[in-house]
C-alpha positions, -999 to +999 in steps of 0.1 A: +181+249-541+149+251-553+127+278-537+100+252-524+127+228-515+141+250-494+105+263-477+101+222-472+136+225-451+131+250-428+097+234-419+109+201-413+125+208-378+089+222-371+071+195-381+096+171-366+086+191-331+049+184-338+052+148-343+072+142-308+044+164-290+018+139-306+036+107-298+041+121-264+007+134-257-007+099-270+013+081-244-004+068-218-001+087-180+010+049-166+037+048-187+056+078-174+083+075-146+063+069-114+086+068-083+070+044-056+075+040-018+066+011+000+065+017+041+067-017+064+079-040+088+093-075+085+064-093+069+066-065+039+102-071+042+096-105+033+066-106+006+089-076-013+117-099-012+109-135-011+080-126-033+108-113-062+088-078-059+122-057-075+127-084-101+091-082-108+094-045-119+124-048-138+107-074-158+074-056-163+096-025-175+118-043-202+085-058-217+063-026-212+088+003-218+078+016-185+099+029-158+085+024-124+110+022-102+100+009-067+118+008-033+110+000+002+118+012+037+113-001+073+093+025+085+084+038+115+120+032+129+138+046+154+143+068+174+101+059+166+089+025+185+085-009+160+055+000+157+034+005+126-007+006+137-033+030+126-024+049+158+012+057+147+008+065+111-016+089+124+005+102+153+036+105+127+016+122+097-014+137+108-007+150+149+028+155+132+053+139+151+077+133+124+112+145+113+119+146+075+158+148+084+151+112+094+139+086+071+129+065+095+102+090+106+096+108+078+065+130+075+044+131+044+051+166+036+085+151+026+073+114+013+050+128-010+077+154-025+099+124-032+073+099-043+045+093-062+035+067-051+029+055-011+022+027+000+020+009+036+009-016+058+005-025+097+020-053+112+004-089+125-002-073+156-023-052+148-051-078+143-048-082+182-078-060+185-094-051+215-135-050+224-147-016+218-159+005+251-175+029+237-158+060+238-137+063+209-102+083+212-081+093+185-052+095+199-056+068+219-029+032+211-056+008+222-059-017+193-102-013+185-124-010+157-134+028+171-103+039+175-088+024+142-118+036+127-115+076+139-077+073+131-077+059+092-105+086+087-083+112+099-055+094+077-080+098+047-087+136+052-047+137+052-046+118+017-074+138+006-047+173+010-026+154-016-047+149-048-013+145-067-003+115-047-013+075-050-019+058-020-023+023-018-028+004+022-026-031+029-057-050+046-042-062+081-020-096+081-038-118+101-028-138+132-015-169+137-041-198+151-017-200+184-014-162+185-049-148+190-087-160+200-117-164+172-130-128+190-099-110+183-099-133+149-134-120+144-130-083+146-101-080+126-119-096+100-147-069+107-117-040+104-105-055+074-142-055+057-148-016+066-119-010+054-127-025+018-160-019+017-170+012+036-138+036+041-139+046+013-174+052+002-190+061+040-187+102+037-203+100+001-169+119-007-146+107-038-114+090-025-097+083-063-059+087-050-065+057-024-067+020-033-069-009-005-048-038-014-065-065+002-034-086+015-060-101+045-076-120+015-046-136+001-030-152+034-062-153+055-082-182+062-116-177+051-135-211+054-157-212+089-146-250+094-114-259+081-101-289+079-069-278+092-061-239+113-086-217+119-109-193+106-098-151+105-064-167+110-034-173+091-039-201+063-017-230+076-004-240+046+011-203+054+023-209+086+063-209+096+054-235+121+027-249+132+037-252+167+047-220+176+031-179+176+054-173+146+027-149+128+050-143+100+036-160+065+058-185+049+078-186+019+053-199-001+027-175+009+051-147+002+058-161-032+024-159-043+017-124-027+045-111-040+034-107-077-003-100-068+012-073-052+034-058-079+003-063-104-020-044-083+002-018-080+004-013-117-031-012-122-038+008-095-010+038-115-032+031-143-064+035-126-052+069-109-032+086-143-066+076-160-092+092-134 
């Protein structure tokens, strides 16, 4: 073998090494693995399901070579009440009463360890929310703007210790018509617009791990005089029944959240790997 022939050979495993370090470096962060968690109750049960969530992924990872892979949990669970509100995500995470040897009341130590991605969401209940009296506590359960307020800034101080770490929270699920008053109706549309348009801007501080999905906008109804249900409330095309205090959106509301969901998800990785 020819003297430069052979120099050529024992190069080429280097330059083979050089070419898969650019190809890698050139991809993009979003299309790494990205493990994703998302926390609920039964009307995340039922938009991650009915909604085709999983098949969504698989889908959007054939076509994209990606490989998000996304699971859910019911979460808090007991030994923990049913009970998902500002107040316990805060009392579990942030005052710490948690167990990571329990899934169902998992601390975020743990959760962010395992995932990359969090994300979660209250329940229809908490849009019940109370007047205010003035003398915010945060450890307090009462369902009000002050005390939501106080405990989702503590829970942003907490996401703020994991910089690594994508969060993404759902906007409250409204109410059923039957199910609540245009007061209560009224300030949970109030919560829901701090939440999107002040939480994350109020302490002049960057928040870029934290991204609100706004699922209040997709199944809320928004016009001040509709011709059928009721403003701040659930749409009642999205209603289970219209006769009863089911606040649980419908099939077809789920169907269409589903996918907005998944998508926004997506672009939220993208948005976060490319900060």
């Amino acid at each position: 073998m020819k003297p430069l022939q052979l120099q050529a050979l024992k190069s080429f495993p280097l330059a083979i090494a050089i070419f898969y370090f650019v190809i890698s470096s050139s991809l993009p962060a979003s299309a790494e693995a990205k493990k994703i968690i998302f926390l609920h109750h039964s009307t995340g049960n039922n938009v991650y399901y009915q909604g085709g969530v999983p098949s969504w992924f698989s889908n959007y990872n054939k076509t994209n070579g990606t490989s998000f892979q996304i699971t859910e949990r019911a979460y808090p669970n007991s030994p923990y009440p049913w009970e998902n509100y500002p107040y316990d995500y805060w009392n579990l995470w942030v005052k710490g009463v948690c167990n990571s040897n329990n899934p169902n009341i998992e601390c975020i130590s743990t959760l962010t360890k395992s995932y990359d991605v969090i994300v979660y969401k209250h329940c229809f209940p908490g849009s019940h929310i109370e007047p205010d009296k003035g003398s915010p506590t945060l450890s307090s359960k009462i369902k009000s703007l002050e005390n939501y307020k106080l405990q989702y800034r503590a829970l942003r101080d907490m996401i703020d210790s994991c910089p690594n770490n994508l969060f993404i929270i759902w906007t409250l699920p409204p109410l059923h018509r039957l199910a609540t008053t245009p007061e209560h109706g009224r300030r949970a549309k109030q919560f829901v617009d701090w939440v999107k348009k002040e939480y994350l801007i109020e302490d002049g501080k960057p928040h870029q791990n934290v991204f609100i999905f706004d699922f209040w906008g997709i199944v809320a109804e928004s016009d001040q005089n509709p011709r059928t249900g009721q403003v701040n409330c659930l749409k009642y095309e999205f209603e289970t029944n219209h006769n009863n205090e089911d606040s649980h959106p419908n099939k077809t509301a789920n169907q269409l959240a589903g996918p907005l969901f998944a998508q926004f998800v997506v672009d939220s990785i993208k948005k976060f790997s490319n900060r």
